[in-house]
C-alpha positions as CSV (number, residue, x, y, z in Angstrom):
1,X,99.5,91.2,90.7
2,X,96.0,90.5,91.6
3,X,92.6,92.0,90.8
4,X,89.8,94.1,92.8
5,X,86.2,93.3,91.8
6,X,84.0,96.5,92.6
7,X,80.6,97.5,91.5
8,X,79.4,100.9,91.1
9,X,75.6,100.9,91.2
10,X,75.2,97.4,89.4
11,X,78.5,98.7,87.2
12,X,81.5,96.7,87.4
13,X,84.8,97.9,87.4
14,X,88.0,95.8,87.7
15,X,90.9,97.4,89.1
16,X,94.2,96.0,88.6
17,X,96.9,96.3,90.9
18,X,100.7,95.4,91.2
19,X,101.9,93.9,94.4
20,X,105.4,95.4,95.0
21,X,108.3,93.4,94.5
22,X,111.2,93.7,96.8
23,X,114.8,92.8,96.2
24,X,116.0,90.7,99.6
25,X,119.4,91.5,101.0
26,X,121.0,90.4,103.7
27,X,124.0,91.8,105.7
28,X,125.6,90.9,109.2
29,X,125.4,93.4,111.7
30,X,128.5,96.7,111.6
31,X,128.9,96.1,107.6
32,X,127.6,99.3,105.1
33,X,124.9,98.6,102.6
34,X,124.4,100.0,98.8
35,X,121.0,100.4,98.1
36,X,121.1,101.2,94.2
37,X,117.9,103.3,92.4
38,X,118.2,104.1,88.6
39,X,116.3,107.4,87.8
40,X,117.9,110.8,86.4
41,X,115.1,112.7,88.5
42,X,118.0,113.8,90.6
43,X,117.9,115.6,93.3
44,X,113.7,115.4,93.1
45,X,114.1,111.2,94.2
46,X,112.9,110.2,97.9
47,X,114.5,107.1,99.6
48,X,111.8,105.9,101.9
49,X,111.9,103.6,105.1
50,X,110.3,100.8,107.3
51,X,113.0,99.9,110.1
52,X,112.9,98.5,113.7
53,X,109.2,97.7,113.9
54,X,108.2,101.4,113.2
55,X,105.1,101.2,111.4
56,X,105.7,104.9,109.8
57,X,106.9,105.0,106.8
58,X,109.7,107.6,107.3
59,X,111.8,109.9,104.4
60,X,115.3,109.4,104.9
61,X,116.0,111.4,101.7
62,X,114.8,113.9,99.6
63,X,115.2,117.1,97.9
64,X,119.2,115.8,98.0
65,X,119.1,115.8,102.2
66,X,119.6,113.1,104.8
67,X,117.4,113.2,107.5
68,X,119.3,114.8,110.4
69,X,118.1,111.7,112.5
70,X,119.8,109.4,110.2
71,X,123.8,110.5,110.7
72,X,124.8,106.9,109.0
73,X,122.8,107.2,105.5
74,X,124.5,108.9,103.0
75,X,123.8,109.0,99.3
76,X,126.0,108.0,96.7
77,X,125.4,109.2,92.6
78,X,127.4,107.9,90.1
79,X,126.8,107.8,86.5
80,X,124.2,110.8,86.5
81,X,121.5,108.5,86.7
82,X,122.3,105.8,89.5
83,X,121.8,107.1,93.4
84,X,122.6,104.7,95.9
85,X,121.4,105.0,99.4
86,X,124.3,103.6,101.6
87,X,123.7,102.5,105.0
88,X,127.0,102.2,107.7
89,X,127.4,100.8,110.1
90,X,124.0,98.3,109.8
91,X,122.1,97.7,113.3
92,X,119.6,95.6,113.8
93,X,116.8,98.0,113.5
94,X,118.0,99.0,110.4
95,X,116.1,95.5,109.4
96,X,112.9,96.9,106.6
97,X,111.8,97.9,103.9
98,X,113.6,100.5,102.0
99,X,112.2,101.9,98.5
100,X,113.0,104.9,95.7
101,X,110.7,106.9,94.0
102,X,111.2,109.8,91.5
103,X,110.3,113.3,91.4
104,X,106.9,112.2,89.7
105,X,106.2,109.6,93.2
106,X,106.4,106.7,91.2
107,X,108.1,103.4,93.1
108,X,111.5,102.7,91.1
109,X,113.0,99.6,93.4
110,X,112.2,98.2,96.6
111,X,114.6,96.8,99.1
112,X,113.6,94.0,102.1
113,X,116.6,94.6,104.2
114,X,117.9,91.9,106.7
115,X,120.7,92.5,109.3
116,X,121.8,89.7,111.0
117,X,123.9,89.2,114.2
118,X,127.9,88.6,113.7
């Protein structure tokens, strides 16, 4: 966490704001992946990602659908409350940063994914 000095017309405000945290996995390319996010916002969560150098943040889930560019990503819910994002098959490019958020947008857990050769 770290903290932003800015004045408003000699006012000062600080702002305080939370660096994400990311859980690091890492998994040798052609395994599958679980990718676990706790919220019972279900089907209203969004799995987000950051793969193969892609600076675009891309929605591989929401509203309870894959993106149909994304045929190895399923979503796995077990417990009413726990929806894993599982990932077959891992590539290389599949190397990023994955995260959850609920139906309100707020960040629930973060993944730093990193696929490795055999």
């Amino acid at each position: 966490m770290f903290l932003v000095k800015v004045i408003i017309k000699s006012s000062t405000v600080l702002l305080c704001i939370e660096t994400p945290v990311y859980t690091a996995l890492s998994v040798t390319i052609g395994q599958s992946v679980e990718l676990s996010c706790n919220t019972s916002l279900r089907p209203n969560i969004v799995w987000t990602c950051e793969t193969g150098g892609d600076p675009y943040v891309q929605n591989v889930y929401w509203n309870g659908r894959i993106a149909a560019d994304k045929p190895r990503l399923s979503v796995k819910t077990t417990g009413g409350d726990f929806h894993s994002l599982i990932v077959s098959d891992v590539r290389l490019n599949d190397s990023g940063i994955y995260n959850c958020y609920d139906g309100e947008g707020l960040r629930k857990v973060g993944y730093q994914l990193d696929v490795t050769g055999r």
